[in-house]
KELUM-141418 format. One line per 2 residues: for each residue x, y negated, z negated of N, C-alpha, C. Coordinates in Angstrom, 2 decimals, decimal comma, always signed. Each point is the difference from the previous one (the first is absolute). Layout:
! residues N
X Y Z X Y Z X Y Z  ...
//
This chain:
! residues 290
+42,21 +11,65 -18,20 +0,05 +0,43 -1,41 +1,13 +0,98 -0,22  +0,19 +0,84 +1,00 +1,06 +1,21 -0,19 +1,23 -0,68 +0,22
+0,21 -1,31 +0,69 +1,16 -0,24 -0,17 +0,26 -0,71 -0,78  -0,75 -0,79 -0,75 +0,21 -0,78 -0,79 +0,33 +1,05 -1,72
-0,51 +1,01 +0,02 +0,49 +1,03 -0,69 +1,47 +0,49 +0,18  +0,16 +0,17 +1,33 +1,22 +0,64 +0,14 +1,14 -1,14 -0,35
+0,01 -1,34 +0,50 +0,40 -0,66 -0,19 +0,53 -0,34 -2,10  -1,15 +0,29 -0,57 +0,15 -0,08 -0,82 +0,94 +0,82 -1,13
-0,50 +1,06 +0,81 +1,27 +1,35 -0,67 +1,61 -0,13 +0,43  +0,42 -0,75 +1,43 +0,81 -0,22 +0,17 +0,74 -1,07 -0,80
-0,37 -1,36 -0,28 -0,03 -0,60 -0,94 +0,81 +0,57 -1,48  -0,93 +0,80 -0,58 -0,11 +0,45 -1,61 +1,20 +0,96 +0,50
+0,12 +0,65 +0,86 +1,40 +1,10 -0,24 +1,07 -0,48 +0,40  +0,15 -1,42 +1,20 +1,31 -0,58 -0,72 +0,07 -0,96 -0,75
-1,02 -0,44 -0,75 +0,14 -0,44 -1,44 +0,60 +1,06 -0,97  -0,21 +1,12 +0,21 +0,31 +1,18 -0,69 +1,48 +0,12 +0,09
+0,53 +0,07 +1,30 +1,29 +0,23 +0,21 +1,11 -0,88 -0,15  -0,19 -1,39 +0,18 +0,41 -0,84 -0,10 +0,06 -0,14 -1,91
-0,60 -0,22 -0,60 +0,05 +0,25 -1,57 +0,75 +1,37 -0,34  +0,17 +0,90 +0,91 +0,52 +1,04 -0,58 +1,58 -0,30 -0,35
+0,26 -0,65 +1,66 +1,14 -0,38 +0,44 +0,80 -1,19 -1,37  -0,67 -0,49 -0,33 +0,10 -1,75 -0,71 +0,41 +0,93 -1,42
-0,70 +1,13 -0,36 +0,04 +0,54 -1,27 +1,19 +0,55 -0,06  +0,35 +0,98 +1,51 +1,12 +1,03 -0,88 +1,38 -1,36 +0,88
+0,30 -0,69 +0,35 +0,74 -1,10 +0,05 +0,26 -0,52 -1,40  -1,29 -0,16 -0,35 +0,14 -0,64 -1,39 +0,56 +0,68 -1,08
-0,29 +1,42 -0,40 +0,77 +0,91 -0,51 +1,44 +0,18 +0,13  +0,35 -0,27 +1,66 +1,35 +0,69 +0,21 +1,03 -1,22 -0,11
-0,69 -1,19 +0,20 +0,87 -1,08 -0,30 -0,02 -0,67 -0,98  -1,15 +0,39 -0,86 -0,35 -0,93 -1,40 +1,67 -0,08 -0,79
-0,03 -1,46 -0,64 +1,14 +0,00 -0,60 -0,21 -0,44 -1,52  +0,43 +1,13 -0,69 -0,25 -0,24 -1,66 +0,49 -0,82 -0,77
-0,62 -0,92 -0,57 -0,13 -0,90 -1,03 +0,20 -0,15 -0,89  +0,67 -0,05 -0,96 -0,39 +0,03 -1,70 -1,03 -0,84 -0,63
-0,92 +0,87 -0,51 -1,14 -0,75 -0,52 -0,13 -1,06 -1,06  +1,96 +0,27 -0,38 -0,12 -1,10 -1,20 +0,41 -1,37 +0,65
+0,07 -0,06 +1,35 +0,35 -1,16 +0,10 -1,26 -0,97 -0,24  -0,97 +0,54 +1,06 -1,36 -0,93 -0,20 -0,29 -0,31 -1,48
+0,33 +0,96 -1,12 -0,29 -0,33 -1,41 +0,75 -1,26 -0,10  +1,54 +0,08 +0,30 +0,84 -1,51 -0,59 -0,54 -0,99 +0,86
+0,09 +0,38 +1,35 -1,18 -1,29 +0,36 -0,89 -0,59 -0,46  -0,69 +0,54 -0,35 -1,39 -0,22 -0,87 +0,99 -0,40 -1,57
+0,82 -0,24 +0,23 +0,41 -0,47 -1,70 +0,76 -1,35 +0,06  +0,42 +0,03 +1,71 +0,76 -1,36 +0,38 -1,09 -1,26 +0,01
+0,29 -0,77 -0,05 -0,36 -1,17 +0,25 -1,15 -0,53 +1,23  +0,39 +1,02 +1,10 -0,66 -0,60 +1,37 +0,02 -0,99 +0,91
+0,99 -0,88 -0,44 +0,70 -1,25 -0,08 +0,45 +0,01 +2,06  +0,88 +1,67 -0,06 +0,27 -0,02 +1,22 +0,78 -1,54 +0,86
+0,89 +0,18 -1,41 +0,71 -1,91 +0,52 +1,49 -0,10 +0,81  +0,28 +1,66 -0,55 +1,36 -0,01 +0,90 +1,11 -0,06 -1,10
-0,23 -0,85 -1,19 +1,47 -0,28 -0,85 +0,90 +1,04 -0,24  -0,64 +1,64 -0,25 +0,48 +0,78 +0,10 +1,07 +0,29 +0,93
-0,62 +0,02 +0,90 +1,63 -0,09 +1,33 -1,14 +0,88 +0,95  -1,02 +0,63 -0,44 -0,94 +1,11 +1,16 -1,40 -0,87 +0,26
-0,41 +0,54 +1,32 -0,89 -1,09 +0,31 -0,99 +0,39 -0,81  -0,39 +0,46 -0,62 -1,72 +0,43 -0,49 +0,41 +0,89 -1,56
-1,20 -0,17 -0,46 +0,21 +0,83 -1,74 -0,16 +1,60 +0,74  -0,23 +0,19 +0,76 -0,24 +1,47 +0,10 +1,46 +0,59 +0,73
+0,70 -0,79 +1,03 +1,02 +0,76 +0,04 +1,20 -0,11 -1,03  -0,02 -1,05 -1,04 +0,74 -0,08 -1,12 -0,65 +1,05 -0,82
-1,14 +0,09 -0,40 -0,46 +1,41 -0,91 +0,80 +1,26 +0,45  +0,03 +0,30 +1,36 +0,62 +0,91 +0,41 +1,51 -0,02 -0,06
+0,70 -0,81 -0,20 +1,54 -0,52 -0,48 +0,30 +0,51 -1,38  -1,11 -0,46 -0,34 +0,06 +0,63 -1,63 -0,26 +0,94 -0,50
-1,07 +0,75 +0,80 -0,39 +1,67 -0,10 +1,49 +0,72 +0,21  +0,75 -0,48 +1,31 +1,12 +0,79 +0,27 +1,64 -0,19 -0,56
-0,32 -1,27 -1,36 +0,54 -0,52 -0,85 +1,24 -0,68 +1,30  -0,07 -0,96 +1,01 +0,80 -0,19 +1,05 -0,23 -1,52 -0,75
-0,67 -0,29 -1,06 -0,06 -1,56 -0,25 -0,12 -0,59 -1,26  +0,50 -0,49 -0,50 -0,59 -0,33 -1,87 -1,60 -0,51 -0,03
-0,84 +0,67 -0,45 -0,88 -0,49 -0,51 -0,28 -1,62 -0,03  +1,13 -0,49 -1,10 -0,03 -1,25 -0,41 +0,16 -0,91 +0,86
+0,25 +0,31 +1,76 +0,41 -1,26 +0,66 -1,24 -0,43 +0,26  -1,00 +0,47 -0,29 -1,67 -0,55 +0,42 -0,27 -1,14 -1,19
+0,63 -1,06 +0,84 -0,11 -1,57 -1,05 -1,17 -0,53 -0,42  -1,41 +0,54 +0,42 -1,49 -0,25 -0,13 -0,01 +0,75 -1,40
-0,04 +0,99 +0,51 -0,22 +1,02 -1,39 +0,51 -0,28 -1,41  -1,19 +0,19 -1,05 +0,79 -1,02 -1,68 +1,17 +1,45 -0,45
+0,69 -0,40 -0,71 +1,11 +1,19 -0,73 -1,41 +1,40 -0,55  -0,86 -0,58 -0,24 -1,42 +0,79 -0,82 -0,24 +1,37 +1,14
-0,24 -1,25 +1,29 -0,45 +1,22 +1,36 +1,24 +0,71 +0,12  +1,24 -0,86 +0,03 +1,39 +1,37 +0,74 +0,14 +1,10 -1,32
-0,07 -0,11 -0,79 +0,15 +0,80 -1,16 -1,02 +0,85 +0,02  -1,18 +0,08 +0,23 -1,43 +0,79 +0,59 +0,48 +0,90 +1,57
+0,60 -0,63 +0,66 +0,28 +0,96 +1,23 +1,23 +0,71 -0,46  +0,55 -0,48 -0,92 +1,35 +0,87 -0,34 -0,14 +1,14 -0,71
-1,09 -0,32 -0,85 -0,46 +1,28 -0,55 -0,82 +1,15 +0,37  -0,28 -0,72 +1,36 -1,39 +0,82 +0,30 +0,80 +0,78 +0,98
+1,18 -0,64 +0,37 +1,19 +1,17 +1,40 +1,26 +1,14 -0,99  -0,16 -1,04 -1,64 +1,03 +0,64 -0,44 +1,15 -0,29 +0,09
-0,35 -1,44 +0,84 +1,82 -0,29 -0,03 +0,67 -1,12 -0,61  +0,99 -0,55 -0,01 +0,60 -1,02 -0,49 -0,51 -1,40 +0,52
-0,59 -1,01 -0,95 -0,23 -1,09 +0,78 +1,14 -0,92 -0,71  +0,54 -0,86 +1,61 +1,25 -0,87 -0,43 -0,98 -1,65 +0,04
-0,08 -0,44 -0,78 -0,41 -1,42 +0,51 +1,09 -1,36 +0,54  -0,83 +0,15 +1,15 +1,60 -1,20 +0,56 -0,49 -1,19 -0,63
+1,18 -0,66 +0,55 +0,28 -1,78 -0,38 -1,19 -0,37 +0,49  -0,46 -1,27 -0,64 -1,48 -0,69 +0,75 +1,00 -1,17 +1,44
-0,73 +0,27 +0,47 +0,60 -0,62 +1,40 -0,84 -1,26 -0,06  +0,07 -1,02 +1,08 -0,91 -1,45 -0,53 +0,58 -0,30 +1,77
-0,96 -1,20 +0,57 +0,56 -0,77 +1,20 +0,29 -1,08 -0,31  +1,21 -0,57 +0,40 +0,58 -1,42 -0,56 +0,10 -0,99 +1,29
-0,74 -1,28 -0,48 +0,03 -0,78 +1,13 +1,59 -0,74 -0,18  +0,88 +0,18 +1,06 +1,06 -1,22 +0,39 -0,08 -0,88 +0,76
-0,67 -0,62 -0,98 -0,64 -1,66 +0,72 -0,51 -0,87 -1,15  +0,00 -1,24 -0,22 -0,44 -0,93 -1,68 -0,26 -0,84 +1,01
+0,06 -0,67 +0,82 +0,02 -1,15 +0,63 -1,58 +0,21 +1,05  -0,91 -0,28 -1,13 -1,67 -0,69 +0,05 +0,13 -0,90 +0,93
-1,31 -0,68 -0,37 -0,27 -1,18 +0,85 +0,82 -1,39 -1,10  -0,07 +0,12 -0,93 +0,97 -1,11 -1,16 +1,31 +0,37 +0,80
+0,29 +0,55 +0,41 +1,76 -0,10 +0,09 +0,10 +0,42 +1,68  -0,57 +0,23 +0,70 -0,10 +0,27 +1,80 -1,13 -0,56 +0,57
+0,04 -0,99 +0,73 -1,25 -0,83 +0,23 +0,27 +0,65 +1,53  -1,45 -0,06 +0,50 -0,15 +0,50 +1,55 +0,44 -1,41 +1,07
+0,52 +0,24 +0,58 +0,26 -1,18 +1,15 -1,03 -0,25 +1,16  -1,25 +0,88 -0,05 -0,90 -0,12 +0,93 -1,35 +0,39 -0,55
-1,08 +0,33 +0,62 -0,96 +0,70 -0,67 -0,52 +0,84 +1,19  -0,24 +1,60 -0,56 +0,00 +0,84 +0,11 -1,76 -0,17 +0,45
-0,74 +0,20 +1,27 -1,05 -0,02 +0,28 -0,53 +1,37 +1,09  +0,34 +0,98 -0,02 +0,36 +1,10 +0,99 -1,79 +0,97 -0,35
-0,37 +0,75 +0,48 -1,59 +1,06 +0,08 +0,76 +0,63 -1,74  +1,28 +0,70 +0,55 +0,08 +0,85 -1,03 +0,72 -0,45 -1,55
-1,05 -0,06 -1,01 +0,78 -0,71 -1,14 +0,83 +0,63 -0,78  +1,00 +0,84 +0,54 +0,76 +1,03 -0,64 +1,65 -0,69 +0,05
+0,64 +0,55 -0,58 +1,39 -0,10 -0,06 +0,94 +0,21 +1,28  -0,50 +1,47 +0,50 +0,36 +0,57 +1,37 -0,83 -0,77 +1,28
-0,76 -0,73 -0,34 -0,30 -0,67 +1,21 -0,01 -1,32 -0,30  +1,07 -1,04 -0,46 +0,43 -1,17 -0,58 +1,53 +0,47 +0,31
+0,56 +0,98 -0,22 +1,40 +0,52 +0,45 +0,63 +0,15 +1,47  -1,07 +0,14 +0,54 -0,18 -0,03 +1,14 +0,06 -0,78 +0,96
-0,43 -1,29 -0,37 +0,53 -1,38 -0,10 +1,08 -0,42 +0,11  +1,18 +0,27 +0,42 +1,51 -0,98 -0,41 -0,22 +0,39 -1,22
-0,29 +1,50 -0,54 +0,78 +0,01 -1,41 -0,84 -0,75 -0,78  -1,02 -0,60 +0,08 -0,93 -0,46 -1,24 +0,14 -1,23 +0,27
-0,55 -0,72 -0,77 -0,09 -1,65 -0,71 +1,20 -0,11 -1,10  +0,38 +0,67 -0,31 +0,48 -0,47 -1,69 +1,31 -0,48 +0,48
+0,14 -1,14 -0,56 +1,59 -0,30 -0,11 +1,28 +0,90 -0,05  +0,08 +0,82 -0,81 +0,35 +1,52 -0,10 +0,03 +1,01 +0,73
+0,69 +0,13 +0,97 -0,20 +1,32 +1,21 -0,29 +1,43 -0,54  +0,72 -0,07 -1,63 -0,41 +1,35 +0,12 -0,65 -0,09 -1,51
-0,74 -0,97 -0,48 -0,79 -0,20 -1,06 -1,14 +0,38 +0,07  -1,14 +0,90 -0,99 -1,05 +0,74 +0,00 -1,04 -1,29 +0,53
-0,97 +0,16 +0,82 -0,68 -0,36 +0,83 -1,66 -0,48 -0,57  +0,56 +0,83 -1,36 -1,55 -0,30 -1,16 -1,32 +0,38 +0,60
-0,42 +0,86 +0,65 -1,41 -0,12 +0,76 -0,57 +1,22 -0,14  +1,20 +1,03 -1,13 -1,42 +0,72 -0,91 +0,09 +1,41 +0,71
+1,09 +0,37 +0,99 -0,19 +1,29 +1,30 +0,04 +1,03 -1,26  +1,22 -0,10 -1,12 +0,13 +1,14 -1,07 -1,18 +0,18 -0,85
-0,10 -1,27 -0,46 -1,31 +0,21 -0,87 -1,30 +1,17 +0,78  -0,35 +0,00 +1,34 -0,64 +0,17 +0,71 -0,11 +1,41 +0,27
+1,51 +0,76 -0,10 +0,56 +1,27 +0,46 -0,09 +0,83 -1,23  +0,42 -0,70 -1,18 -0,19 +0,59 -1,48 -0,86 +0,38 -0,35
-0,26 +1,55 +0,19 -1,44 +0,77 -0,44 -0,18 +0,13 -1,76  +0,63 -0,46 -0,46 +0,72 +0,31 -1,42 -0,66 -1,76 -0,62
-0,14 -0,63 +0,28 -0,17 -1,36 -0,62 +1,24 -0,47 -0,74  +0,90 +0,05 +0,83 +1,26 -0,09 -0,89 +0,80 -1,17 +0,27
-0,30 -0,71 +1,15 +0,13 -0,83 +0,30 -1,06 -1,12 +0,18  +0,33 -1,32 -0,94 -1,08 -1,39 +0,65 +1,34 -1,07 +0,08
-0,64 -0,99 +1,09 +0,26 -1,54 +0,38 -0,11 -0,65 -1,68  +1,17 -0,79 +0,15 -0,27 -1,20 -1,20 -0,26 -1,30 +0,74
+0,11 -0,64 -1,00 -0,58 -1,60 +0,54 +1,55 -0,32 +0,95  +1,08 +0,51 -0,09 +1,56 -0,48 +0,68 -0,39 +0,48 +0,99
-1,31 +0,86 +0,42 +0,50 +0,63 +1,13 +0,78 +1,18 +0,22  +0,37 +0,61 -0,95 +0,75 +1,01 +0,52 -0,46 +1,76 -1,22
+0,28 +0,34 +0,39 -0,59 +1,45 -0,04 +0,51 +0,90 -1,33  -1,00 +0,17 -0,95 +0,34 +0,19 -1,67 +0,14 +1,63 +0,09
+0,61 +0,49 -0,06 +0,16 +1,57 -0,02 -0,92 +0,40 -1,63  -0,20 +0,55 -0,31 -0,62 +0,90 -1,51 +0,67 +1,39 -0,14
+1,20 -0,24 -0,72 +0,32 +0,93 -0,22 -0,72 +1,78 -0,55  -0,81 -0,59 -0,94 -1,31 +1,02 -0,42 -0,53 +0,77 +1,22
-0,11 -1,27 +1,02 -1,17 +0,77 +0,65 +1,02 +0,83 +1,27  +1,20 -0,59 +0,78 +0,90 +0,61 +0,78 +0,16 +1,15 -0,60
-0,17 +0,77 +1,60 +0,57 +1,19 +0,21 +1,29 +0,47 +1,00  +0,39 -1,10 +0,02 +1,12 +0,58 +1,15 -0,26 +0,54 +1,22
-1,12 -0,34 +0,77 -0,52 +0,72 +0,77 +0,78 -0,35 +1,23  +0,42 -1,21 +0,32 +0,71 -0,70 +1,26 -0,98 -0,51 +1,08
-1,21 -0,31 -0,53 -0,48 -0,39 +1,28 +0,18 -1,50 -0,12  +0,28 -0,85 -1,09 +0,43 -1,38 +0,01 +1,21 -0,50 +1,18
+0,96 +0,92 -0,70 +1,51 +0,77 +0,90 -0,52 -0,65 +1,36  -1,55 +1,46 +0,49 +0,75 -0,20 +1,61 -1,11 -1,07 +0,71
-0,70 -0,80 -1,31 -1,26 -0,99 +1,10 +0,75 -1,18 -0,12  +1,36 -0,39 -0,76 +0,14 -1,44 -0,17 +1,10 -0,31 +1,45
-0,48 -0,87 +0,51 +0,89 -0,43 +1,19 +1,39 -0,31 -0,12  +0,26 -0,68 -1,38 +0,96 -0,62 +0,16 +1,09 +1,05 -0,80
-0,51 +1,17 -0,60 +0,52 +1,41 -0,59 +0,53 -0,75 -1,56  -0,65 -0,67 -0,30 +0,45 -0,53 -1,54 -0,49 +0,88 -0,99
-0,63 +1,28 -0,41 -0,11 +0,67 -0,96 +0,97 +1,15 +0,01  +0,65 +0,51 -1,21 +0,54 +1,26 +0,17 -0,01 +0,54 -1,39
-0,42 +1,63 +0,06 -0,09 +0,47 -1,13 +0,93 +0,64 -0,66  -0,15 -0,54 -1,61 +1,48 -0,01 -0,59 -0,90 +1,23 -1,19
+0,84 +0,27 -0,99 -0,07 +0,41 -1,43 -0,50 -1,48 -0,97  -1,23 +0,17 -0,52 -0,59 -0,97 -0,71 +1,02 -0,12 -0,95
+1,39 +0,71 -0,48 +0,55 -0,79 -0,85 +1,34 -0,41 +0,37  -0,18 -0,71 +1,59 +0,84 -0,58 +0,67 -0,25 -1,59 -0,45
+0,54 -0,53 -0,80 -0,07 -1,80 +0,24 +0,13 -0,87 +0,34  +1,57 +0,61 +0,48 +0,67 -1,31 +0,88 -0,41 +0,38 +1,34
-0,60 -1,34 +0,52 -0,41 -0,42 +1,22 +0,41 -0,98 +0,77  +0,17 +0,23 +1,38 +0,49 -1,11 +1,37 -1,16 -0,40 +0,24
-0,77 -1,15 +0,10 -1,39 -0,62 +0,31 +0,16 -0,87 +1,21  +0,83 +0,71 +0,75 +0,60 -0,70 +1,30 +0,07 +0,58 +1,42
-0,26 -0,07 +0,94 +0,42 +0,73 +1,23 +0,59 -0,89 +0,96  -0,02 -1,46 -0,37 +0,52 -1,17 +0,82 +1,44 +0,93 +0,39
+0,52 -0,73 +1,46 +1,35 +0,68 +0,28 +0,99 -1,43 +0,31  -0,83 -1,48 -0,76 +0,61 -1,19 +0,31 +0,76 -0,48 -1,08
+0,96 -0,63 -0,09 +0,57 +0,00 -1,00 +0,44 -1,66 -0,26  +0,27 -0,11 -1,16 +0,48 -1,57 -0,96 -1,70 -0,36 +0,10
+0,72 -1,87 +0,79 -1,38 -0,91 -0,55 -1,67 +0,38 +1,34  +1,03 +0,73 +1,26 -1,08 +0,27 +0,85 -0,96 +1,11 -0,59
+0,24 +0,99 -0,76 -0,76 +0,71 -0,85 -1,00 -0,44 -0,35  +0,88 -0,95 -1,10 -1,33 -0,78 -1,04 -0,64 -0,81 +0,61
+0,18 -0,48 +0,78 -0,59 -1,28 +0,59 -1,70 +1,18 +0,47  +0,43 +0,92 +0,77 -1,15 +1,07 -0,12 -1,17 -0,05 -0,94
+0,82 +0,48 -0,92 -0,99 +0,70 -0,97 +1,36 -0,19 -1,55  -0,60 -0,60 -1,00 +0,57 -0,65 -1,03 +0,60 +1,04 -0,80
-0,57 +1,33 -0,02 +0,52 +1,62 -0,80 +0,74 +0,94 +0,94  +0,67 -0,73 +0,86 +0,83 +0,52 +1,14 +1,30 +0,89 -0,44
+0,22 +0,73 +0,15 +1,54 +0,52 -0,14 +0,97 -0,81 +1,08  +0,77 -0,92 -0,65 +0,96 -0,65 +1,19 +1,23 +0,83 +0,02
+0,35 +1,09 -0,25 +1,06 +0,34 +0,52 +1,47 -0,50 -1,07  -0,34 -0,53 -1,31 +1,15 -0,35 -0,59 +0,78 +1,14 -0,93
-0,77 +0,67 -0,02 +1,44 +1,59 -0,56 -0,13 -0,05 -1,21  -0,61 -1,21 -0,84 +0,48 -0,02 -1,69 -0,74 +1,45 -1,10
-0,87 +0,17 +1,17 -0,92 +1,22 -0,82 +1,58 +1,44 +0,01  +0,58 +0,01 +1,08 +0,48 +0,92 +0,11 +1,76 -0,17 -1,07
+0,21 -1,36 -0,40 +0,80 +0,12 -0,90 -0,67 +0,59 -1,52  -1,28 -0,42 -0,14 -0,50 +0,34 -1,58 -0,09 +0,99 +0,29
-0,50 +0,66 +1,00 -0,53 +1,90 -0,14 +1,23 +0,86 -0,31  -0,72 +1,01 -0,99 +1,20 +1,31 +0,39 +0,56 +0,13 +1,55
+1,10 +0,75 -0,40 +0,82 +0,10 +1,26 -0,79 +0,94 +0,99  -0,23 -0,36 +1,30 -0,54 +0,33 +1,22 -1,80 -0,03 -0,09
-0,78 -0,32 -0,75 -1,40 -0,12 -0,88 -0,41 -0,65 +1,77  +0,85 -1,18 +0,04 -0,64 -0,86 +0,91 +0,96 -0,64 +1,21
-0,23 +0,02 +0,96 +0,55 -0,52 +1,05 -0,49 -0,88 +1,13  +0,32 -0,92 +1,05 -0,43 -0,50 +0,72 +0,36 +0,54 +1,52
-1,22 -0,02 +0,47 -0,34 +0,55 +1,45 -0,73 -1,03 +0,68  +0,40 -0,30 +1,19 -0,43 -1,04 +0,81 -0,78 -1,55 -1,37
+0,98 -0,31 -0,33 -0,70 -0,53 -0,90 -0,52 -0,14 -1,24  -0,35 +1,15 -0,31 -1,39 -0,01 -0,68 +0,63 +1,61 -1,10
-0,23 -0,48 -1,48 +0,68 +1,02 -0,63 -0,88 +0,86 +0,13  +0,89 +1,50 -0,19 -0,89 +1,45 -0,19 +0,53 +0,67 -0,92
-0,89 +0,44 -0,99 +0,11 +0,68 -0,90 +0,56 +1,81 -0,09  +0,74 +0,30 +0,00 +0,23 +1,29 -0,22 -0,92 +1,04 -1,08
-1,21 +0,33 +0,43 -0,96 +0,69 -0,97 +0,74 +0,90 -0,38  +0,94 +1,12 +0,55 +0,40 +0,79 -0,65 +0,86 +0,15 -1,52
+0,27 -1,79 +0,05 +0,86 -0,27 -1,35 -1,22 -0,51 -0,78  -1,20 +0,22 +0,04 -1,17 -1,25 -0,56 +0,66 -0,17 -1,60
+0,26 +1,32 -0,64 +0,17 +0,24 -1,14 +1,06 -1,04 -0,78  +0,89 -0,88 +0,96 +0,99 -0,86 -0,53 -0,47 -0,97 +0,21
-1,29 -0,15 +0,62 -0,72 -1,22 -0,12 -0,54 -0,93 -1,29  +0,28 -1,35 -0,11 +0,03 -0,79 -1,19 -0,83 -1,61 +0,37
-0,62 -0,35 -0,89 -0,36 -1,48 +0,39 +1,08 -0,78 +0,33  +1,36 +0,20 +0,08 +0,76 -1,11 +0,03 +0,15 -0,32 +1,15
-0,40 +0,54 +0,83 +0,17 +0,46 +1,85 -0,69 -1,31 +0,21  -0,92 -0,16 -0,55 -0,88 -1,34 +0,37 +0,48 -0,96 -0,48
+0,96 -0,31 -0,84 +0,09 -1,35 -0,62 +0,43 -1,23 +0,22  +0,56 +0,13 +0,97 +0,79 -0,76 +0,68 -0,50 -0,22 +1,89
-1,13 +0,65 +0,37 -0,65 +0,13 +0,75 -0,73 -1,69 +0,58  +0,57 -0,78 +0,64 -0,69 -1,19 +0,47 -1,49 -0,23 -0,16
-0,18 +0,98 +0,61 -1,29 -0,24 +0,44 -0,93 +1,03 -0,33  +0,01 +1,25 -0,50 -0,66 +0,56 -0,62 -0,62 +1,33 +0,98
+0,49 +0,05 +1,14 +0,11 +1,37 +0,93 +0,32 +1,22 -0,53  +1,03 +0,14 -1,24 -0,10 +1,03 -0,81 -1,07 +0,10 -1,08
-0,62 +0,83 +0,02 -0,61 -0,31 -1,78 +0,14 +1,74 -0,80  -0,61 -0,33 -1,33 +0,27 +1,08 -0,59 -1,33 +0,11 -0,93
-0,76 +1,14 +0,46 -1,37 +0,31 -0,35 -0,13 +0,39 -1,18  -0,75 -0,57 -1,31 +0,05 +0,02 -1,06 -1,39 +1,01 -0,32
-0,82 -0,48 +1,26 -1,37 +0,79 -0,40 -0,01 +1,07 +1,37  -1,21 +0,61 +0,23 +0,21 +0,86 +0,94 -0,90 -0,21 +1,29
-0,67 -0,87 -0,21 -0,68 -1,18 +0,90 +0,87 -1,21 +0,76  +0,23 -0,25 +1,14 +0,82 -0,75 +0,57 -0,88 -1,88 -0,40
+0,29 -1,20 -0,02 -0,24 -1,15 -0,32 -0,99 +0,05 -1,11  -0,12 +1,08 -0,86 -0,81 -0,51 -1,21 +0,57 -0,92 -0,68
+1,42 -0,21 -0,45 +0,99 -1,03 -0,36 +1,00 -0,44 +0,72  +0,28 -1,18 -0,59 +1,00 -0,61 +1,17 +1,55 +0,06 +0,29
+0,58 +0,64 +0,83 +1,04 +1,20 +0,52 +1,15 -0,99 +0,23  -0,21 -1,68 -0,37 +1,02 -0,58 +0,47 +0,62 -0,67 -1,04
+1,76 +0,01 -0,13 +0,76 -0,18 -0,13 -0,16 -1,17 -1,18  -0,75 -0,79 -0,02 -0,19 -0,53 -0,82 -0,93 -0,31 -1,64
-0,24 +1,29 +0,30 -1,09 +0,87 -0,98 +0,84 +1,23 -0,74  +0,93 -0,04 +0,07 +0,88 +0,87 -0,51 +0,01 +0,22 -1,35
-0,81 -1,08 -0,79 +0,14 +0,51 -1,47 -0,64 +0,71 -0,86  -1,14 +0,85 +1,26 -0,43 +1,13 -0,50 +0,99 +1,56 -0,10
+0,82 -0,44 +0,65 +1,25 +1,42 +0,16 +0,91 -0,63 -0,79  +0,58 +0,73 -1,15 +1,17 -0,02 -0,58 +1,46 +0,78 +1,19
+0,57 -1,21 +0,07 +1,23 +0,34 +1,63 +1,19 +0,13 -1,41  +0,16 +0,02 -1,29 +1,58 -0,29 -0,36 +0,27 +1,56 -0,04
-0,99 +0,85 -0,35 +0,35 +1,15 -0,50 +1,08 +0,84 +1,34  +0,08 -0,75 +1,12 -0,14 +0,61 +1,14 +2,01 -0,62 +0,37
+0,11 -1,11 -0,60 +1,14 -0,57 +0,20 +1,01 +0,48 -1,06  -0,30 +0,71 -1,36 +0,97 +0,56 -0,99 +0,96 +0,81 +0,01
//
């Protein structure tokens, strides 16, 4: 009994000491906070998606407590919420450009037929890629099997009946996780009031292109005579757009386009209408030639 007493007191006093220890540690190293961050947290979104550029809403709250970040790059948040944290820190809210993910790829199952069939455990994109590069006729044509749709915490992305992957502008946030799950790296995020688009990553060029996939970029240059000067160029193939000129961007870039690898987005939804070349008489092109 007496030792089981003594025992016990030994116990409780370095429980004692040990907590003493934990406390004044905690004092001497505690590192202070600003309490308003947890408030803008609590005003963010919770989203914790990354678009911001910081991994989590709480170390971006703290970006913004120490004004090291605009407010407005938190692409979840409506203009209603950044204007609410702006007032509530006192500071300037800038609202950026709406950012959007753009698929460069048109060539579905109508226009890229698979040369094999794809029968593998995993029914994903990245494990069909894995494969010799997929089934699809198209080496580097979207794989249709839904990996983005899947990754998109946002519902911002669905499958259409082509097979290939409908962005929603509304609902995108720029977050990049489309970016880094698609195998074949066909999304990239632009400024939603970017229009002109390459819907191509083929690096084959003329009739071996098309013979691919029917919305092929073959490599014929004519886009780069209609464009403003330097707008567009060809690289291994396959034209690239100079975003930094977007602003001299014009429907006429497409008009003359074979096959319809360029298009020029009228709505802010990718294949709600039809982007090819021969549908053109929803765009008035003369104003553009005067």
């Amino acid at each position: 009994m007496q030792i089981a007493f003594i025992t016990i007191i030994i116990l409780v006093g370095l429980g004692i000491v040990f907590a003493s220890i934990l406390a004044l540690a905690y004092k001497k190293f505690k590192v202070y906070e600003d309490p308003r961050i947890d408030q803008v947290e609590d005003l963010l979104p919770s989203a914790n998606c990354g678009a911001c550029g910081e991994p989590g809403c709480h170390a971006f709250a703290e970006k913004v407590v120490n004004r090291e970040v605009n407010v407005g790059k938190c692409t979840v948040s409506s203009q209603e919420e950044i204007l609410t944290i702006a007032s509530y820190l006192g500071i300037e809210a800038r609202i950026e450009k709406k950012r959007v993910a753009r698929l460069m790829c048109a060539g579905g199952k109508n226009e890229s037929h698979n040369l094999s069939e794809y029968r593998g455990s995993l029914s994903t994109c990245r494990g069909e890629s894995v494969v010799d590069g997929g089934a699809k006729a198209c080496f580097w044509g979207c794989l249709g099997l839904g990996d983005c749709e899947s990754a998109c915490d946002f519902d911002a992305i669905q499958m259409n009946e082509n097979g290939l992957p409908v962005v929603i502008a509304e609902k995108c946030t720029a977050c990049n996780d489309c970016v880094e799950v698609c195998p074949k790296g066909l999304f990239e995020i632009l400024p939603l009031e970017n229009r002109l688009l390459v819907q191509c990553k083929s690096l084959l060029e003329g009739d071996l292109a098309e013979e691919r996939c029917s919305v092929a970029c073959t490599g014929c240059s004519r886009c780069v005579a209609d464009a403003a000067p330097e707008l567009i160029h060809m690289k291994d193939n396959l034209a690239v757009i100079n975003h930094e000129l977007d602003h001299l961007a014009t429907p006429a870039a497409i008009e003359r386009c074979p096959t319809g690898a360029i298009v020029w987005l009228e709505t802010d939804n990718q294949f709600e209408e039809s982007d090819h070349p021969d549908d053109l008489n929803e765009v008035d092109l003369t104003q553009y030639y005067q």
